[in-house]
Structure formats: C-alpha cells, structure tokens
C-alpha angles and dihedrals in degrees: 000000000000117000111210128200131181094202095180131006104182123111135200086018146351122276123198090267106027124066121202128272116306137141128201131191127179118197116172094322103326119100126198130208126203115191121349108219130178104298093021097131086047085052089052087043096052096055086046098238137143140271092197105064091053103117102160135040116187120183123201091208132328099257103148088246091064104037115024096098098059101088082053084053095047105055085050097058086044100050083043086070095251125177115165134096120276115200114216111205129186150097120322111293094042093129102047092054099045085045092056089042085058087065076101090041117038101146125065131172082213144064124255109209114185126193105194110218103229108160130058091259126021123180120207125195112206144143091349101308137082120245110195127173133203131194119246138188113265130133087261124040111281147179132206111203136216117201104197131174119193119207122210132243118279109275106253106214094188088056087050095048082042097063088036092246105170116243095247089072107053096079090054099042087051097059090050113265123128118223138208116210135174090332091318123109108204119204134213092224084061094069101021128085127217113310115269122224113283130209124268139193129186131194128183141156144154105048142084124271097284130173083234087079103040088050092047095036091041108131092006109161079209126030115183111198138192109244097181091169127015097169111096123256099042095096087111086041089061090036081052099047100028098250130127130239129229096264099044087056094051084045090060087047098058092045100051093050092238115171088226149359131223124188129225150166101047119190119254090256099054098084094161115047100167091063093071105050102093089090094041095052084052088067103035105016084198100063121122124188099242117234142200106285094358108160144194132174108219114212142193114270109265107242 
C-alpha cells in the first residue's frame, strides 16, 4: 500500500489556507517528498505525520516555490536526533543549492546524500519502489517523478512440490531471493507466476503539456498534475510563462489511461478550484481539483 499526501497545492507564494507545492508518500516505512515549499513542515504537522521516516526528497526545479522550505525542514529532522542518511534528488546543481540554503543550517547530525538527474530520464531502486524521473519543459530545467512498486507473480505451490523445493524456502524464493542449496540454486521464476500489476503514482508541474508525461504517467492509479490556471481565457498566460491549464492537464490524463487525476499548483488568483471543473471532468470524467492535506491510500488490485 502506498499513502499519499498533497501537502500543499499553492504556486508563485502561500495563502492563509494554502500552503506551497509538496508531495508525500509513505511505503512500508519509507516516505518519500517531492518538493518542499513554504509550510511544508505545517502540512506534514497537520496530517499528523512524521519527519523521521523521510528518506528521500526529490525536487521537480528549484524554483523558491518548490524548495525554500527545505533548510526549515532540515533543522527539524536534525533537532529531532536524527542519524540517518537523507538522499537529495533532483536536476544538476542540486547540491550546490541545497548547500547555499544550508548557510541557516550548516550543521546536521545526518548525512545528505544527492544524486544529481542528467539525462532526460533517470531510474532509482530503493526501500522496495522505483523512483524515476523524467525531464519536462519549464523556463528552468525540470523534472516530473513516478514512484512505482511492482508486485510479483502469485506463488504456485504445485509447481514448488513439482520441482521438489523444500518448504523452507518458499517463503524466501517468494520475496524474491534466489538460494543455493546442497549444490542446487533455487529461483524465484520457478515458483512465481507472471507479475501482477503494481501501484503508481505520477507527479508533475511547471511545464507545458509534453509526450514526455503521457508516456511516464501512462497506466498511473494516481496522476498529479500541475493546474497552473483553471479560469477561461489564460491559455496564452500558461504558453507565456510555461504552466498548464486545466484542460491541458485533463487532456494528459486521458492520453496517458490514468485511473484518476488530482490538480494542483493553483495560481495565487485562483482562490476557488473546484468552480472550474466542469470542463475538465468532460474530458476526463475522473479529475478532482487537489487540496491542501488530501490523501489516498493507493492498494494492490483485488484478484
């Protein structure tokens, strides 16, 4: 199961009841930030959810919007005793701007490790999900993120009791590991079927409508998407400034097959979202204007 939290959905600056862009996910222990905007650690506070289990922070640009409040974040991990490692992701130059916001903070009880994004599309392994990032079209360079977590094939006991594979390694073999056993190396394809479908997640904003995000958000149980400007007559406002509409959001949607489609980063002068979805849900029935600390927790199909 993968929890999912829109901490803040605001763009360009705060308002009394929206904080600015970030992104949590939660899997078996491991959470997961995307962006770190302005309020973020009052976002994290409100849903009542932890500092210490963030072991990734992934940021789209370094706009201020999305990374001003990481050196906030920071001291907080850090006077909470932390010790453990924190990875920094993001485009090339992360570490030199996270090392000049750390002018506030320049002493940490924990490791910052930062894998700088180069090329168009990077893939990253950890604590049991895939983390891959994509390049998008913005006025600075930017990066949209999938978080996806396969799940293997059902475990076949008659093809386990066929090729004589003792019991106490059923368990083993079905999480994945291979074993070598009194001169026999035993497989995890010999018991497993073929792999079910996993969970995904996309997230994307500030950038134009691009192929890049159909292809990478293609079959997502869960698409965010950047909806800079919902009212009609911006369209040449969000081509100027490299934003999306609301439409062109909903029309990204419906290309890529997602299951369902949240808004986010609003501009400051869209104070009510929810008024302008009547065109959006015509072209993608399952769209939802995204708030401040709205949650899902995203499961495995039921067989």
């Amino acid at each position: 199961m993968l929890d999912i939290c829109l901490l803040g959905t605001g763009g360009m600056m705060p308002l009394p009841r929206r904080w600015l862009t970030a992104l949590m996910a939660r899997y078996n222990g491991s959470s997961i930030l995307i962006d770190c905007g302005e309020g973020t650690q009052i976002a994290i506070k409100e849903k009542g959810w932890s500092f210490k289990p963030i072991d990734v922070i992934c940021f789209t640009h370094f706009h201020g919007d999305h990374i001003s409040g990481l050196p906030g974040l920071l001291l907080t991990m850090g006077n909470a005793e932390r010790n453990e490692p924190l990875t920094l992701i993001g485009p090339k130059g992360l570490e030199r701007v996270v090392n000049a916001l750390r002018v506030i903070a320049p002493e940490l009880p924990f490791e910052l490790r930062f894998l700088e994004i180069t090329n168009p599309e990077e893939t990253f392994e950890m604590n049991g999900y895939r983390i891959r990032a994509f390049r998008v079209n913005h006025n600075v360079v930017c990066y949209g993120y999938s978080i996806e977590i396969d799940r293997a094939g059902r475990f076949d006991v008659t093809r386990a009791k066929e090729k004589e594979i003792p019991m106490p390694y059923w368990s083993r073999l079905q999480k994945g590991e291979t074993i070598e056993a009194d001169g026999k190396i035993y497989t995890p394809d010999m018991v497993l079927g073929e792999p079910r479908k996993g969970i995904k997640l996309t997230y994307c904003t500030d950038t134009r409508p691009v192929k890049a995000i159909s292809d990478n958000a293609a079959g997502s149980d869960l698409f965010i998407c950047e909806g800079m400007y919902g009212e009609p007559g911006k369209e040449q406002k969000a081509v100027e400034h490299k934003h999306m509409t609301f439409t062109e959001a909903a029309n990204l949607a419906k290309e890529a097959g997602v299951k369902e489609l949240w808004l986010t980063h609003y501009s400051p002068s869209l104070i009510h979202p929810e008024e302008f979805m009547g065109d959006v849900q015509k072209i993608f029935p399952n769209a939802y204007p995204g708030k401040d600390c709205k949650s899902v927790e995203l499961d495995f199909d039921e067989e």
